[in-house]
Rosetta silent file (secondary structure, phi, psi, omega in degrees, C-alpha in Angstrom):
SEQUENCE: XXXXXXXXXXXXXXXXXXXXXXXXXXXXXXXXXXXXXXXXXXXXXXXXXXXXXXXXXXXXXXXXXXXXXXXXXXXXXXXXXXXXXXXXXXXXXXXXXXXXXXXXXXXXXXXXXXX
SCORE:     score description
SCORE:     0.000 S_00000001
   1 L     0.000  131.826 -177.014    1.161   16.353  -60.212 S_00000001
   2 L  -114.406  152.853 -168.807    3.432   15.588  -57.464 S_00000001
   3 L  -104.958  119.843  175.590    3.567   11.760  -56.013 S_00000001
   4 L   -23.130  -55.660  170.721    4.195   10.732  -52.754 S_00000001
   5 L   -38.072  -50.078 -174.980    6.668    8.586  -54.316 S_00000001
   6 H   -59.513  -72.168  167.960    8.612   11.478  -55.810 S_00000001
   7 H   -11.418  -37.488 -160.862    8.812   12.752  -52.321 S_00000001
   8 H  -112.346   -8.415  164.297   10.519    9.794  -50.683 S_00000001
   9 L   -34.591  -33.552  177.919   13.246   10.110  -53.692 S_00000001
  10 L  -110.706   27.513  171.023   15.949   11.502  -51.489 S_00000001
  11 L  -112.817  -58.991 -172.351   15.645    8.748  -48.979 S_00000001
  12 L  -122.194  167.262  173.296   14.871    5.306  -51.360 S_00000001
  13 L   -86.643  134.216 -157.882   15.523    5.076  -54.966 S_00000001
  14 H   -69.095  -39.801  177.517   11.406    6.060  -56.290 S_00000001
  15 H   -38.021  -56.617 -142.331   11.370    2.245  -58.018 S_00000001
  16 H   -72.622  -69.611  178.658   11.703    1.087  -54.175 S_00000001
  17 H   -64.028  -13.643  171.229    9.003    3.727  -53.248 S_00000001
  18 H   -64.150  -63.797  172.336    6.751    3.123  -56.589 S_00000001
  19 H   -39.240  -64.749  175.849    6.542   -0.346  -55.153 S_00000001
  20 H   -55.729  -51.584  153.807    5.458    0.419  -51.708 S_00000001
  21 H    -1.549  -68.161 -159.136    2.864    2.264  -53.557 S_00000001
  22 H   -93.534  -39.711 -174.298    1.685    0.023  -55.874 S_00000001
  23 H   -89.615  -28.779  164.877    1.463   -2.715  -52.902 S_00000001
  24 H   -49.329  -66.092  169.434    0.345   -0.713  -50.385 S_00000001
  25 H   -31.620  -81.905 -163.904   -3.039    0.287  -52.892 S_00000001
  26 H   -39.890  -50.859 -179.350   -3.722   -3.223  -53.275 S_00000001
  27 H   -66.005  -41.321  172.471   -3.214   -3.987  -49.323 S_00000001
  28 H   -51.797  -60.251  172.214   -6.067   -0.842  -49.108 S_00000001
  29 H   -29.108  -69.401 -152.264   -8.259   -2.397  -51.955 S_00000001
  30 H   -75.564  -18.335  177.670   -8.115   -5.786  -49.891 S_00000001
  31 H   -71.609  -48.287  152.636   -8.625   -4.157  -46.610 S_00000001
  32 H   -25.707  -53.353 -159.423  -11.762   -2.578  -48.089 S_00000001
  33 H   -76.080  -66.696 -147.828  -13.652   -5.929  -49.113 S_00000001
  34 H   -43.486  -12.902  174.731  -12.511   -7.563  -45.647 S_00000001
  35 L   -90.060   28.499 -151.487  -14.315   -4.984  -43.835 S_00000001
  36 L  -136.810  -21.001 -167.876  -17.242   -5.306  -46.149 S_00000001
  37 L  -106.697  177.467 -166.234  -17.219   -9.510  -46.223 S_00000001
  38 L   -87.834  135.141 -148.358  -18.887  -12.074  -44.292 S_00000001
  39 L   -74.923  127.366 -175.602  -16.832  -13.097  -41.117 S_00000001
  40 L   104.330  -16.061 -173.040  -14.725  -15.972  -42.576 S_00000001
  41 L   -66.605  125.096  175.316  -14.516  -15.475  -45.987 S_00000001
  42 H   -68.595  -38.607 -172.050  -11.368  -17.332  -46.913 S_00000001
  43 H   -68.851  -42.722 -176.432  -10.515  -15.640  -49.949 S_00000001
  44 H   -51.488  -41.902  169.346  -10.632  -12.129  -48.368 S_00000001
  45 H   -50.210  -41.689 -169.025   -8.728  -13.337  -45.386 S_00000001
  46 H   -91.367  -33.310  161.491   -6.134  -14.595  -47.772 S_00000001
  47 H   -85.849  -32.511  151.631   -5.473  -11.444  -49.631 S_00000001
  48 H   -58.364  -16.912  152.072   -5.039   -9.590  -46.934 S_00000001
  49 H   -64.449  -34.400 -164.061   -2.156  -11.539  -45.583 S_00000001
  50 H  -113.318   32.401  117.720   -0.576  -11.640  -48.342 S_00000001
  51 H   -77.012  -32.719  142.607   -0.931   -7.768  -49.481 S_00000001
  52 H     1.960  -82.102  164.415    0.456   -7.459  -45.863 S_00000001
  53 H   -27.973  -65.102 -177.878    2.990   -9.546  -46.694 S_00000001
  54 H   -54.834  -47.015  178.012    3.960   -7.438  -49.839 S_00000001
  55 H   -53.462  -54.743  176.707    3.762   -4.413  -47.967 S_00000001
  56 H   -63.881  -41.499  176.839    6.341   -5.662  -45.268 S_00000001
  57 H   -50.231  -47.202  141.681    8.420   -6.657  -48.127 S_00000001
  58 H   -14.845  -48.564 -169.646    8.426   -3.594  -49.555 S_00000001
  59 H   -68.961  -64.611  179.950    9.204   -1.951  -46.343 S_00000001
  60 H   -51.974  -51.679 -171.008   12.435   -4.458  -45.459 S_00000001
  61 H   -61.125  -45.901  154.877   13.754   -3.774  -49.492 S_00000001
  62 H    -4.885  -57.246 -157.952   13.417   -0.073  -48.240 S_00000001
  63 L  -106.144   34.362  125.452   15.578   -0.294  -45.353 S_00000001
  64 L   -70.034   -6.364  175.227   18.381   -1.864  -47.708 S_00000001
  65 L   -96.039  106.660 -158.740   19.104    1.107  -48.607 S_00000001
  66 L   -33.010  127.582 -172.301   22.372    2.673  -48.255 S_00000001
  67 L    84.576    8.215  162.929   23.056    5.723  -46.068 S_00000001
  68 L   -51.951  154.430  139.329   19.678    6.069  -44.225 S_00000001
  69 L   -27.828   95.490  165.642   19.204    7.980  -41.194 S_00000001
  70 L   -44.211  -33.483 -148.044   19.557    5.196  -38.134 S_00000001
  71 L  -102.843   -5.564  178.068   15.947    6.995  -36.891 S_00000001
  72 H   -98.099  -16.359  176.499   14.570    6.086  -40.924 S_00000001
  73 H  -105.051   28.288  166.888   15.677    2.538  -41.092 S_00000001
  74 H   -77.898  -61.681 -178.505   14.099    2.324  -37.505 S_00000001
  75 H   -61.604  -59.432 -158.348   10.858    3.252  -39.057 S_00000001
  76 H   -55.076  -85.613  146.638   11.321    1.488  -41.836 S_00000001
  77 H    -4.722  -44.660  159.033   12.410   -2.139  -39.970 S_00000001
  78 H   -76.699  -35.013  165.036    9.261   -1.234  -37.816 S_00000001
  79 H   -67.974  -56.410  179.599    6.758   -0.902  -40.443 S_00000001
  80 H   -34.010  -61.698 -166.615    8.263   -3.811  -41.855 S_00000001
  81 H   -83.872  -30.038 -171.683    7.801   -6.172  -38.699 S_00000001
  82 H   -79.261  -47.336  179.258    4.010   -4.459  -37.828 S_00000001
  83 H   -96.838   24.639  174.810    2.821   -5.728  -41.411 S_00000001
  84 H  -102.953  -32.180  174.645    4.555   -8.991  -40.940 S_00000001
  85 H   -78.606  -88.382  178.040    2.614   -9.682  -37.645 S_00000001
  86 H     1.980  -77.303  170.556   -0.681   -8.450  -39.537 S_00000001
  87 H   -42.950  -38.151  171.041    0.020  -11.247  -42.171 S_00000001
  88 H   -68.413  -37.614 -160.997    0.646  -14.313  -39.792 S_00000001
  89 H   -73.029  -27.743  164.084   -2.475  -13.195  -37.838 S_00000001
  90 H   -55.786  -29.356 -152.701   -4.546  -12.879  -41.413 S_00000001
  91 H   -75.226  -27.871 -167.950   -2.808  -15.830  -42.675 S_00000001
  92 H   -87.555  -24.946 -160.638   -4.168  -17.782  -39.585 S_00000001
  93 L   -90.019   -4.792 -172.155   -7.577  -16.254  -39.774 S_00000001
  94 L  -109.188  -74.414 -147.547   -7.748  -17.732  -43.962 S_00000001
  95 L   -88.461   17.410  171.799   -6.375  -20.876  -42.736 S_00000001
  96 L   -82.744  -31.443 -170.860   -8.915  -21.188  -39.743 S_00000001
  97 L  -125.990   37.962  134.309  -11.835  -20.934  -41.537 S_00000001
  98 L   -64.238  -29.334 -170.482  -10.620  -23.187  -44.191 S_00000001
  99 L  -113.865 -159.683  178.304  -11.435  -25.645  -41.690 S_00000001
 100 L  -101.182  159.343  175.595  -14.647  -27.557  -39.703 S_00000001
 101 L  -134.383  119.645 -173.594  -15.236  -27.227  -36.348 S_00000001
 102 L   -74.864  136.732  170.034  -16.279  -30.350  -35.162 S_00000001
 103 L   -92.163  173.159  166.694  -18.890  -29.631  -32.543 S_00000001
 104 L   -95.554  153.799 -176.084  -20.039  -31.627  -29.526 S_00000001
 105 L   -68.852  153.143 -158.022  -22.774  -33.629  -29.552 S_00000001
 106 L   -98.703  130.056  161.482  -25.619  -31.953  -27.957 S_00000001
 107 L   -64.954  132.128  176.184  -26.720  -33.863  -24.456 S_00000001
 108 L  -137.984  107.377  149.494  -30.749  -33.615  -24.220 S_00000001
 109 L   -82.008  127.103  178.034  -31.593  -34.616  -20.773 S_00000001
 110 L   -77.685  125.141 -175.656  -35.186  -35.476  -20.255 S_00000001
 111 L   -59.248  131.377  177.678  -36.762  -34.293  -17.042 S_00000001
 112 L   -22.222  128.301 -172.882  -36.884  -37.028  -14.046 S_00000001
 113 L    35.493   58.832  161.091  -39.382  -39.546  -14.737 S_00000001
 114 L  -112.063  151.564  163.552  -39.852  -39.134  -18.008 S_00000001
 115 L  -129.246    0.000    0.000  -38.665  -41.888  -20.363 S_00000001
């Protein structure tokens, strides 16, 4: 069986690409629920930033790697920064609805000459 991973062998060292893999599933997995949970759910919200997260890490240890291609550690440094923005904006959306929203008090005006 051949693995995507295998594939990316004469670009990253396959540990590097194993990784991206292995974090990448997990960022799928997590993507899965959130489109499947109830608007708000904090936990879901919070694993998807931070399988994001992993994923842009992944990406950046990538593009450490000696001798790329200037047009692959382009990619790579782009992918990188695209799941980094993902993560602040999940990250914001877990710690928004962590919180209360105070509302305003509701006005109930009574029609003129009523009391």
């Amino acid at each position: 069986q051949h693995s995507p991973a295998a594939a990316c062998e004469a670009i990253v060292p396959i540990r590097l690409a194993e990784r991206w893999e292995t974090v990448y599933r997990q960022y799928g997995r997590a993507s899965t629920l959130a489109a499947r949970a109830t608007p708000g759910d904090r936990q879901t919200t919070h694993a998807v930033a931070t399988t994001s997260a992993q994923v842009a890490a992944a990406w950046r240890e990538m593009a450490k790697t000696e001798g790329l291609a200037w047009w692959a550690l382009a990619a790579l440094r782009a992918a990188a920064e695209a799941f980094d923005s993902q993560a602040r904006n999940w990250q914001a959306r877990a710690e928004f609805s962590g919180t209360t929203m105070r509302s305003r008090p509701t006005v109930v005006r009574r029609p003129a000459g009523h009391a």
